[in-house]
Each structure stands twice: as C-alpha cells, then as structure tokens.
C-alpha positions as CSV (number, residue, x, y, z in Angstrom):
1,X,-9.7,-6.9,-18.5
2,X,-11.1,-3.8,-16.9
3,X,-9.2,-1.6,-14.4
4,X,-11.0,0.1,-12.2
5,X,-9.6,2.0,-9.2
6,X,-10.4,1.3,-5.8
7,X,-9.6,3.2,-3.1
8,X,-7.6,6.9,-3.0
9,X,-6.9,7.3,0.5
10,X,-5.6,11.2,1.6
11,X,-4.1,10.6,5.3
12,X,-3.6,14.5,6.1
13,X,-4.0,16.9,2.8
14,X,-1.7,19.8,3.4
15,X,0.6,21.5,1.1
16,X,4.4,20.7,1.0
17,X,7.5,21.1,-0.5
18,X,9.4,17.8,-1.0
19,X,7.7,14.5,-2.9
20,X,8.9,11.0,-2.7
21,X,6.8,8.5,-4.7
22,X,7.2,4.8,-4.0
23,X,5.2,1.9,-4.5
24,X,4.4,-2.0,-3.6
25,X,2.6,-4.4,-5.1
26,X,0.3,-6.9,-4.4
27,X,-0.7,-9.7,-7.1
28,X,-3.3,-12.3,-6.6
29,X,-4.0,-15.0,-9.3
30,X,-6.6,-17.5,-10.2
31,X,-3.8,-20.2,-9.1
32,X,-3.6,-18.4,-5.3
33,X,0.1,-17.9,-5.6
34,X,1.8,-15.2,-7.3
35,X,4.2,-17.4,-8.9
36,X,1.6,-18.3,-11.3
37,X,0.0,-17.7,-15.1
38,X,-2.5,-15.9,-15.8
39,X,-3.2,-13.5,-13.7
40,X,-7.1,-13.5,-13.2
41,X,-6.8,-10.4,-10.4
42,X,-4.6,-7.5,-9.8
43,X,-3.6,-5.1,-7.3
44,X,-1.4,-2.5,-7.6
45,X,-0.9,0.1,-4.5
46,X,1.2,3.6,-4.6
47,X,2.4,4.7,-1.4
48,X,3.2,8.5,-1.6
49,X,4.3,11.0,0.5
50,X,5.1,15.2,0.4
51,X,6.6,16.7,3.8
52,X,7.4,20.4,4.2
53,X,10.0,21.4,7.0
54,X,9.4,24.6,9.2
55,X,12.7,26.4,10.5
56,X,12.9,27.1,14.4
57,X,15.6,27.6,17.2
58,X,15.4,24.1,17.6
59,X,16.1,23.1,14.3
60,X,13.8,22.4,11.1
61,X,10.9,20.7,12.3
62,X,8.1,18.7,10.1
63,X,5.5,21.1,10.2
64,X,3.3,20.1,6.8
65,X,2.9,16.2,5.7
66,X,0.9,14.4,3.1
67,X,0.5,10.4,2.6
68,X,-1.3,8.9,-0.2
69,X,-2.3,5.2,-0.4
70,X,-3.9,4.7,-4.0
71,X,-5.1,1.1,-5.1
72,X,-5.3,0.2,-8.7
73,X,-7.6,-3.4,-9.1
74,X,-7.6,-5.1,-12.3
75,X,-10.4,-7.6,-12.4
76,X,-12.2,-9.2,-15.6
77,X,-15.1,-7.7,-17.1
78,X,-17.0,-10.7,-16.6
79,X,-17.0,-13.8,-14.4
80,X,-18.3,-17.1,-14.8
81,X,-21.8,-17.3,-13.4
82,X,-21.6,-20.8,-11.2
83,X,-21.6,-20.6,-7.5
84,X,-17.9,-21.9,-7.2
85,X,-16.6,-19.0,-9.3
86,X,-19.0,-16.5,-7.4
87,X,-17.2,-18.2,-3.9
88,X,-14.3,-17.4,-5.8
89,X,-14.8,-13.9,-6.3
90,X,-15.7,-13.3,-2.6
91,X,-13.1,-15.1,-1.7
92,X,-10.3,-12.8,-3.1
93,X,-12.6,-9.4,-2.4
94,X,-11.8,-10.4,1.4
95,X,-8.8,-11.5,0.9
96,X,-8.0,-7.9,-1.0
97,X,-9.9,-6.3,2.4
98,X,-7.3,-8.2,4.4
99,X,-4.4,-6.8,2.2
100,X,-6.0,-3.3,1.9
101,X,-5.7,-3.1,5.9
102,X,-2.2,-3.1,5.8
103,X,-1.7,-1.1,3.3
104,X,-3.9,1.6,5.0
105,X,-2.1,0.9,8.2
106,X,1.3,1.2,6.6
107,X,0.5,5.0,5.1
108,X,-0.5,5.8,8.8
109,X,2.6,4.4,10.3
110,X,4.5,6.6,7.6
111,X,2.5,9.6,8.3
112,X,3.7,9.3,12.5
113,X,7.2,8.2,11.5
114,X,7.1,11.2,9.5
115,X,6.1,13.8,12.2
116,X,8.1,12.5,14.5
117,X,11.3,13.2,12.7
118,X,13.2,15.3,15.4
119,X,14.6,18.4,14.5
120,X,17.3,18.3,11.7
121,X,20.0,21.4,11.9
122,X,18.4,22.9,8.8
123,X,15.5,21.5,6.6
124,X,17.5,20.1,3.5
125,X,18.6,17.6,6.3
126,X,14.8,17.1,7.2
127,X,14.0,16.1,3.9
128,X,17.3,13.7,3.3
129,X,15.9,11.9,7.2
130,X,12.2,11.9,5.5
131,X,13.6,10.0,2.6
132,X,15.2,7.4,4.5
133,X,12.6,7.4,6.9
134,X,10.1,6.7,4.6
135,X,12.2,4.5,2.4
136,X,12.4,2.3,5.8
137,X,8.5,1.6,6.2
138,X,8.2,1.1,2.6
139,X,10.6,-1.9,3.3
140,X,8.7,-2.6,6.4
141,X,5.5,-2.7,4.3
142,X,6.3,-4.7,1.8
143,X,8.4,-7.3,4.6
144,X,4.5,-7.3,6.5
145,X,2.9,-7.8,3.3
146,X,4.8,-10.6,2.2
147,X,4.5,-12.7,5.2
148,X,1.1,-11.8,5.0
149,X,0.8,-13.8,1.8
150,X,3.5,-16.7,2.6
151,X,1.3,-17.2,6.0
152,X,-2.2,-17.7,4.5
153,X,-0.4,-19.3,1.2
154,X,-1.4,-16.5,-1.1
155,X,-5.1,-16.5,0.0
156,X,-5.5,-20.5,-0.2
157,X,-6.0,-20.8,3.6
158,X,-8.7,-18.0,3.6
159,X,-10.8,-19.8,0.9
160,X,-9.2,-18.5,-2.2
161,X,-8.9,-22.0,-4.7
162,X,-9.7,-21.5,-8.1
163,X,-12.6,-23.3,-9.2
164,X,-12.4,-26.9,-11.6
C-alpha cells in the first residue's frame, strides 16, 4: 500500500502561543463497513489548532488563531483493471469528498468557536476555555461523522459495494 497525502488545509495561518493537537478518523474498507478485514482504503484526518490570547481591560481576548485539517489516504498501489472495480474506486473517492466536507466544515466551526471565546479574566483562562472548547467540537465532529457513516451504511447506499 502507498500513502499519499491528500489535503493540508490552513484555515487562518497566524502565529500563536498555545497548541492542542487532536484527531479523528475515518476508515473505509473494501467490505463498506468499518467493522471489517482488510482494509482496502484509509483515511486518517488531524484536526489541529494554536490560539494566542491578547490582554485588554476587558479581559484576555483571542486575538491570533490557527486550525489545521490534514488528511492522510492510504490506497493500494494498484487496482484491478475491470469496470466494477474502477466503479469501485469512484465510488469511495466521492464518498471520501462527502467525508472531506465535514471535516473541512468542522475545522471552520472550531476556528469561530474559537474567536468567539469571550473574554477570560486573564489569558491562562483563555487557553484552559480553548481547550475545552475545542475538545467539544472535536466530539461534535466525530458524533456528525459517525452518523454520517451509520446513515449511508458506511458508503453502501452511495454505491460503495465491493466488487465479486
């Protein structure tokens, strides 16, 4: 297998001061459940985040923050060359689209949630809100994610049944 990555995303590049890496997963196999040996496809996705805090008379206040989204795809080198396994294979690159959308959507909903922190009494509070803040859509990523795949029975209602 080959691994080949996909997608880095920067949301808003600044500098910052604190850095909280977390990370969800997202597994498609030839069987179109993720319950299921061997795995023919993988996708792995980092979710990270750095926020920096600026003191004022209102209190500390986000003032620098930085999401990352990277996707990490393991495919095989080769795949069979018959039309069913070519279906196959476009079959889980738009169901991977599908799953790449929320992804993407869940680093910008952390990037807002982030800004929007309101202003902490001194920015070691900032950072502690930031961290449970993001710890929260993480959970609320993965939860969207999940049904995702439970509703469209791991890809097998978009087209994604492994060849005879």
């Amino acid at each position: 297998m080959k691994q080949r990555c996909c997608a880095l995303i920067l949301l808003l590049a600044m500098p910052a001061a604190a850095d909280m890496t977390l990370k969800a997963r997202q597994t498609v196999d030839i069987y179109g459940s993720s319950a299921q040996e061997p795995i023919l496809a993988d996708v792995d996705y980092r979710l990270s985040w750095q926020l920096s805090g600026e003191q004022t008379e209102a209190g500390c206040l986000p003032s620098q923050v930085e999401v990352l989204l990277i996707a990490t795809v393991t495919e095989p080198l080769e795949w069979p060359q018959t039309p069913a396994w070519q279906n196959y294979r476009l079959a889980l690159t738009g169901y991977e689209r599908l799953v790449r959308e929320r992804a993407l959507l869940s680093g910008e909903w952390l990037e807002r949630s982030l800004f929007e922190i309101a202003p902490q009494s001194n920015c070691e509070q900032l950072l502690q809100v930031a961290d449970n803040v993001g710890y929260h859509q993480l959970d609320i990523a993965r939860t969207l994610l999940q049904d995702f795949q439970q509703q469209n029975d791991y890809g097998r209602n978009l087209g994604l049944i492994r060849p005879d």
